[in-house]
C-alpha positions as CSV (number, residue, x, y, z in Angstrom):
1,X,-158.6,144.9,-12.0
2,X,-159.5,141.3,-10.7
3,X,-156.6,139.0,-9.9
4,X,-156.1,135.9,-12.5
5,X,-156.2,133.2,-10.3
6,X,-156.0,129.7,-11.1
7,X,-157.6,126.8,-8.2
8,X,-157.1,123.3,-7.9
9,X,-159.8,121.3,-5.7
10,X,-158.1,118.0,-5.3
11,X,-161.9,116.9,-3.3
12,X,-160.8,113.5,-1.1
13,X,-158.4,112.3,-4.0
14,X,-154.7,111.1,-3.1
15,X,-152.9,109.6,-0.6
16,X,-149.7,111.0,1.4
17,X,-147.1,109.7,-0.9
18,X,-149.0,111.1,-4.5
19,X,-149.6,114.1,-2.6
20,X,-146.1,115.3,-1.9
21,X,-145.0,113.7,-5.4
22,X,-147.4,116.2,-7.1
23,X,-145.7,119.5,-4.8
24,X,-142.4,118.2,-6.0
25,X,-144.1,118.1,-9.6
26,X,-145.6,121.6,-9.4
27,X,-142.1,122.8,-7.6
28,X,-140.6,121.8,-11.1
29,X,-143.0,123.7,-12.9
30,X,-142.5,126.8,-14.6
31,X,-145.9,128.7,-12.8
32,X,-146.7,132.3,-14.2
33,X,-145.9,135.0,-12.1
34,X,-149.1,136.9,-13.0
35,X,-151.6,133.8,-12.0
36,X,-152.2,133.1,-8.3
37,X,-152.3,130.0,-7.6
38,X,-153.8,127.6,-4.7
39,X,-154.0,124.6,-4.3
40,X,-156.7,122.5,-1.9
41,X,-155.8,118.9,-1.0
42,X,-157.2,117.4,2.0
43,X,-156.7,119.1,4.6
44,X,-154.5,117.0,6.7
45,X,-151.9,117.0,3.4
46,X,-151.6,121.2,3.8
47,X,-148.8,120.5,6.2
48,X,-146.4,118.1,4.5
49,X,-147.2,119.6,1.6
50,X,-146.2,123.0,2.8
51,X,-143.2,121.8,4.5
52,X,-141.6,120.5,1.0
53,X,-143.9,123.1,-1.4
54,X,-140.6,125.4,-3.1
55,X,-143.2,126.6,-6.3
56,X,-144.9,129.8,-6.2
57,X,-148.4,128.4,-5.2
58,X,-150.4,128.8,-2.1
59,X,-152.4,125.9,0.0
60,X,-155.9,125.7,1.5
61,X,-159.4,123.9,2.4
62,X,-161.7,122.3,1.0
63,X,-163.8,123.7,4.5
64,X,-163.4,125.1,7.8
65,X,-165.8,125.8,10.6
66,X,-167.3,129.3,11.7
67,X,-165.9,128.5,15.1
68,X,-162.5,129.9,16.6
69,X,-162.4,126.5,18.9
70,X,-164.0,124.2,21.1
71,X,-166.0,121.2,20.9
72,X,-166.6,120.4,17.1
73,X,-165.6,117.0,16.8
74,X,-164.1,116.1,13.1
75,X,-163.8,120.5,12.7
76,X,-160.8,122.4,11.7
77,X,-160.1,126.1,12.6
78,X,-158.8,128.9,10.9
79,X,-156.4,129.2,13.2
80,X,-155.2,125.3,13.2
81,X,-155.1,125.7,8.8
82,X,-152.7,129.1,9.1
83,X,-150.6,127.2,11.8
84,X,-149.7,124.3,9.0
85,X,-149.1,126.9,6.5
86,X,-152.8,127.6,5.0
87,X,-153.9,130.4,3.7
88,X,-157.3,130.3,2.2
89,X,-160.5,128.4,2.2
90,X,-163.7,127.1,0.0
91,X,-166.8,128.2,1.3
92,X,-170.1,127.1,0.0
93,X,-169.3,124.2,-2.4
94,X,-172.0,122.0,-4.4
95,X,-171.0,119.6,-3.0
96,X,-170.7,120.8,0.7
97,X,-174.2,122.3,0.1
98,X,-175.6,119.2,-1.0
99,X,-173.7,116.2,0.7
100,X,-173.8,118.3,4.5
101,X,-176.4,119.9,4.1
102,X,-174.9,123.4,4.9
103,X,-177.1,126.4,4.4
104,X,-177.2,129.8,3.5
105,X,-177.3,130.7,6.9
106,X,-174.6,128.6,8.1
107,X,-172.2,129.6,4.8
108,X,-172.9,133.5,5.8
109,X,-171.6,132.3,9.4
110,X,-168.7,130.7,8.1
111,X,-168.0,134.2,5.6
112,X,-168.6,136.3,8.4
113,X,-165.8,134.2,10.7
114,X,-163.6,134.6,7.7
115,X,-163.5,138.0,7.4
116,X,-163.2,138.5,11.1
117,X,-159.6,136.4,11.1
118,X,-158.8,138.2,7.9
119,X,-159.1,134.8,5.9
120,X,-159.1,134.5,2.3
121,X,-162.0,132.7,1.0
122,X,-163.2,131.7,-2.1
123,X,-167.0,131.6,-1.9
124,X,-168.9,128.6,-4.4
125,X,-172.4,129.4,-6.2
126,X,-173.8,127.5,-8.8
127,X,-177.2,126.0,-9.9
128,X,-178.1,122.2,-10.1
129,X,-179.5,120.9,-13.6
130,X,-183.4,121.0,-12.4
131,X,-182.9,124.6,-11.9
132,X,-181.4,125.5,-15.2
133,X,-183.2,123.5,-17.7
134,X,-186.9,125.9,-16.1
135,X,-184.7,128.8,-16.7
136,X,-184.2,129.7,-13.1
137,X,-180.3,130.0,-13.0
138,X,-180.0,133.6,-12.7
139,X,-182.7,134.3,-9.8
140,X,-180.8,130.7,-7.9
141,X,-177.5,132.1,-7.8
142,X,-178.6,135.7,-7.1
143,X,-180.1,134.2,-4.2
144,X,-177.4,132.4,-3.2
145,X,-174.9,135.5,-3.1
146,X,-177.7,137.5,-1.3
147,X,-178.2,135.4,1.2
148,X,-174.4,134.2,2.7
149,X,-171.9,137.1,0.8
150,X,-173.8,140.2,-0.3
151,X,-174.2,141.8,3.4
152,X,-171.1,142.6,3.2
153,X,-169.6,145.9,3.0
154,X,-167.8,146.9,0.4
155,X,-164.1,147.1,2.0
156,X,-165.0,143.6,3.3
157,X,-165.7,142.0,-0.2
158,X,-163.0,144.0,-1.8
159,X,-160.6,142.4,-3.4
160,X,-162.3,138.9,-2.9
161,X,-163.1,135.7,-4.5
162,X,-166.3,133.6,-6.4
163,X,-166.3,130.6,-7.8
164,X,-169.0,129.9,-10.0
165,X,-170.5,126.0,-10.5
166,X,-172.3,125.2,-13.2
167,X,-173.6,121.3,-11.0
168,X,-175.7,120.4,-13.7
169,X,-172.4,119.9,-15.9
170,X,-170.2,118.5,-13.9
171,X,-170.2,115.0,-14.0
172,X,-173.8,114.7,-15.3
173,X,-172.1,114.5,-19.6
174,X,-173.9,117.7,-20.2
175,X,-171.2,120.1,-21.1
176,X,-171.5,123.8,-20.5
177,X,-170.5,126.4,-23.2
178,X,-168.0,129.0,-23.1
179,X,-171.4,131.8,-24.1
180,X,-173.2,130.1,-20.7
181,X,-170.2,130.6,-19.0
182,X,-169.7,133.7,-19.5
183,X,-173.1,134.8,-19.6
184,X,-173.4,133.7,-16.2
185,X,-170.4,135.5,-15.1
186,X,-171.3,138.8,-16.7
187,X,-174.9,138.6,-14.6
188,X,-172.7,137.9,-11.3
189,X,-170.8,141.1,-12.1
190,X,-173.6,143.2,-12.8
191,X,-175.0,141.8,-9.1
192,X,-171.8,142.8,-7.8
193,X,-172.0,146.6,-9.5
194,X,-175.6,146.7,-8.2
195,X,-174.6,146.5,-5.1
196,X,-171.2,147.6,-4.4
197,X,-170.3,149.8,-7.3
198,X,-167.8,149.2,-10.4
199,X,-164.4,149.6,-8.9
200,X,-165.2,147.3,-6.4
201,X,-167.1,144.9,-8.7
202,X,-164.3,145.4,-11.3
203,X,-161.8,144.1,-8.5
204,X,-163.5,141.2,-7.3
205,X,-162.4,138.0,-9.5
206,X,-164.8,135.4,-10.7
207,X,-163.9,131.6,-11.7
208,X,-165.3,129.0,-13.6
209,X,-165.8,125.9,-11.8
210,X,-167.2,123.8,-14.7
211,X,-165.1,120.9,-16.3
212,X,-162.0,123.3,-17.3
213,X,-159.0,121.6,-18.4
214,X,-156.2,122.2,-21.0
215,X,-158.5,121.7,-24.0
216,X,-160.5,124.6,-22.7
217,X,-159.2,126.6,-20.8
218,X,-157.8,129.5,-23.5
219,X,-161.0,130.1,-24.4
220,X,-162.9,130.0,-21.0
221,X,-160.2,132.1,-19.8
222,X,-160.5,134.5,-22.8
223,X,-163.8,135.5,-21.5
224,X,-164.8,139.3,-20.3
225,X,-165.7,138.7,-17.0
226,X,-164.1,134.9,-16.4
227,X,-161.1,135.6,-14.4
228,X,-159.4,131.7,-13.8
229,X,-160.9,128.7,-13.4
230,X,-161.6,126.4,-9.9
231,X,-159.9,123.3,-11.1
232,X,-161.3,119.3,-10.1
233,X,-160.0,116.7,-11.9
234,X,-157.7,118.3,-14.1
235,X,-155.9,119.6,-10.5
236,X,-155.0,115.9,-9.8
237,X,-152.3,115.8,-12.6
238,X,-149.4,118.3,-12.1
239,X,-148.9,118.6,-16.3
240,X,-152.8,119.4,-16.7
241,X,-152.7,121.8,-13.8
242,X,-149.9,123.6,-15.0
243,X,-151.0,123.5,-18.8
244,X,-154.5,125.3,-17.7
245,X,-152.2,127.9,-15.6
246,X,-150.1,128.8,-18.9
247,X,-153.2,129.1,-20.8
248,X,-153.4,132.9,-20.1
């Protein structure tokens, strides 16, 4: 059965100071033991933030790079995130994809170093509004997993993570429904029984990335195949972020 897991992308919002006054926040909190939960400030907050973090949550990236070291100014390694006390990272987000230009090919690279270093990952999809209002959601996100996660082998995608983004509703004031939601999550794991078989597919969990917060979480949540939710703004406030996590 796929894990519950519950995200929070904290993008480049918060300084030092709000950011270790939201770990004390969430290390008052009352998380539930059956919900894993990560959080992803900016990156250079994973260290402070770990030293003083007491709550049952884990930390990670927003990104990392597909090389173990060398001469990548402005990069971080896996290995430099573990050593400050992260443990997973974002792969493939919107807006990765369309601020950095990162491409299939370079997001398969940076999968590919993952699972090499035995790094968890959470890998982003999602289609921007163009796409869906022609009716082409289902074939762009297909594509997307084909090209930078589905060559992997089924012990390597095992037990992993997607995060599905609906772009064209966040931000835009075009909500998404709970029925898109989930329809697109039901087409991701059909994809994922295609290819790797239902135990596996059945084991692999699937957020939401679209505008959830407390007011909707139950019911996105209470979806089939939606198994937690990849948190933005709602993340930034530690009574929000640990409403949406007690909405299981």
């Amino acid at each position: 059965m796929a894990q519950k897991i519950v995200a929070g992308n904290w993008k480049m919002n918060h300084d030092l100071e709000q950011s270790l006054q939201l770990t004390e926040e969430l290390n008052a909190k009352q998380l539930d033991e059956d919900v894993r939960v990560i959080i992803f400030p900016p990156a250079l907050f994973v260290q402070p933030m770990s030293a003083l973090k007491e709550g049952d949550f884990e930390l990670g990236v927003q990104n990392f790079s597909q090389n173990t070291d060398g001469a990548y100014t402005g990069e971080i390694s896996i290995s430099q995130v573990e050593s400050v006390g992260g443990t997973v990272g974002l792969i493939g987000h919107s807006e990765r994809r369309a601020y950095h230009a990162e491409s299939s090919e370079l997001l398969k690279s940076k999968v590919d170093h993952a699972v090499a270093n035995n790094f968890d990952f959470i890998f982003c999809c999602g289609e921007p509004l163009s796409v869906r209002e022609s009716g082409g959601e289902l074939a762009f996100v297909k594509k997307q997993l084909q090209e930078s996660l589905f060559h992997l082998t089924a012990n390597q995608i095992d037990g992993g993570v997607i995060a599905y983004e609906p772009v064209w509703a966040i931000g835009t004031g075009v909500t998404a429904s709970v029925e898109q939601a989930e329809d697109m999550h039901k087409n991701i794991r059909s994809w994922l029984v295609e290819v790797y078989g239902t135990a596996v597919a059945n084991n692999i969990s699937i957020l939401y990335g679209g505008s959830c917060k407390p007011s909707n979480a139950k019911e996105l949540f209470s979806c089939p195949n939606v198994d937690g939710g990849l948190i933005g703004g709602a993340s930034l406030k530690a009574t929000d972020f640990s409403a949406i996590i007690q909405s299981y």
